[in-house]
C-alpha positions, 0 to 999 in steps of 0.5 A, a space after each residue: 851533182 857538181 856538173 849540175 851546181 858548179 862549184 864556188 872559187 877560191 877559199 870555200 866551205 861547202 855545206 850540204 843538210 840534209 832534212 834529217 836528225 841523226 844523233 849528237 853528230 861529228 863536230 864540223 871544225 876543230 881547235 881554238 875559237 877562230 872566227 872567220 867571216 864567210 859570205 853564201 856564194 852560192 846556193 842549190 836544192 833538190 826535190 827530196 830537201 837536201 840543199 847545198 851551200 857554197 861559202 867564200 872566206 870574205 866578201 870580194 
């Protein structure tokens, strides 16, 4: 997959979902209420529905 879809530079977060509800799930972020602004730098999906997404802290 990464050959395929690269990957995004510099401070990111990758999410990938899945089309699937499994339970209360595991919680993705931990601590204090930060916010952060993140903008999708990029985005991929495949034909079975699972998409990925690339976010870049900031706007550049």
């Amino acid at each position: 997959m990464s050959s395929t879809l690269g990957s995004a530079p510099g401070p990111a977060v990758t999410v990938k979902s899945y089309p699937v509800v499994a339970g209360a799930g595991i919680p993705v972020f931990g601590g204090e209420f930060d916010p952060t602004a993140f903008h999708v730098s990029r985005r991929g999906s495949f034909p079975n529905d699972v998409t990925i997404t690339w976010f870049t802290r900031g706007r550049s």
